[in-house]
C-alpha positions in Angstrom: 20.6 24.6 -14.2 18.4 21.8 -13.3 19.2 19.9 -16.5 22.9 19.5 -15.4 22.3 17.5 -12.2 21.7 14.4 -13.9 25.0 14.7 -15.9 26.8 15.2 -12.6 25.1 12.8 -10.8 26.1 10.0 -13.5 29.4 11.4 -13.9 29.9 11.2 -9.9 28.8 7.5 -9.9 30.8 6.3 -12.4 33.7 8.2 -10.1 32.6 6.1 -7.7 32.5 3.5 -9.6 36.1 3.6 -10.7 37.5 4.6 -7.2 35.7 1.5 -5.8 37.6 -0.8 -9.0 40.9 0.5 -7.6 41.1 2.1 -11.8 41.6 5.8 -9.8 44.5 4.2 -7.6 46.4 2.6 -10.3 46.4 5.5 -12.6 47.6 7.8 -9.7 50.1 5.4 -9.4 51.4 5.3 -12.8 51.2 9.1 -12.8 53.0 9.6 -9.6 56.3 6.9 -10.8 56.0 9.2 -14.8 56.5 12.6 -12.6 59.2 11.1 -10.5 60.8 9.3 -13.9 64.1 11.4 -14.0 64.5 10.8 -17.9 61.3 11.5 -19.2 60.2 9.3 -21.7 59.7 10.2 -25.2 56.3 8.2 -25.9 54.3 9.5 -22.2 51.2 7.1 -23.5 53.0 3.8 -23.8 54.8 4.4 -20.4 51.6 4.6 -19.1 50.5 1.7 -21.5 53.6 -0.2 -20.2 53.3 0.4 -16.3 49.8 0.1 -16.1 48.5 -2.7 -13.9 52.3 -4.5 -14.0 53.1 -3.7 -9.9 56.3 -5.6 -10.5 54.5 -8.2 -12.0 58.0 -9.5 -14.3 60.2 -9.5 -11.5 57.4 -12.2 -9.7 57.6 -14.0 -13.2 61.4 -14.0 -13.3 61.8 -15.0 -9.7 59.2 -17.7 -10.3 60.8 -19.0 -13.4 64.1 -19.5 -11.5 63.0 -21.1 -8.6 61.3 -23.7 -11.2 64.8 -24.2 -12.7 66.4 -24.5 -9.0 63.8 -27.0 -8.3 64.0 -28.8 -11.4 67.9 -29.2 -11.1 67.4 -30.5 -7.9 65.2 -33.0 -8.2 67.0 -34.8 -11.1 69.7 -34.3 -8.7 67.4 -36.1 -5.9 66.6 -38.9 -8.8 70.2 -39.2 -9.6 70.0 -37.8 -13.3 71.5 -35.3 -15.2 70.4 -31.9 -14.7 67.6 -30.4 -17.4 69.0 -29.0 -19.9 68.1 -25.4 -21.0 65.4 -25.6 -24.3 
């Protein structure tokens, strides 16, 4: 039995390792939201592919993109310009 401890002792540090890299968090995470999904997906591995690390990461993106075109109009506005148009 000996000859297992060093297989457990690497496989506890690389736990450790991965709790301490938040990687055991966000897969809980992304878990915990595919359990409580109330229409399953079909493909379970690209949900998980999809949600992983995101933590509403498009919604920030979205909001940021239209407070740049808020500000934008604005300051043409302040400049006395037209307002941007749309590309």
């Amino acid at each position: 039995m000996s000859s297992y401890k060093p297989i457990d002792s690497k496989r506890e540090e690389f736990r450790r390792y991965l709790e301490r890299a938040g990687v055991m968090d966000a897969l809980t995470k992304v878990l915990v939201s595919l359990y409580e999904e109330p229409d399953k997906p079909e493909d379970a591995l690209e949900y998980v592919r999809k949600h992983l690390g995101t933590d509403g990461g498009d919604d920030e993106l979205e909001a940021a993109r239209a407070r740049i075109a808020e500000l934008e109009a604005e300051n043409a506005l302040l400049k006395g310009d037209a307002a941007p148009t749309e590309e």
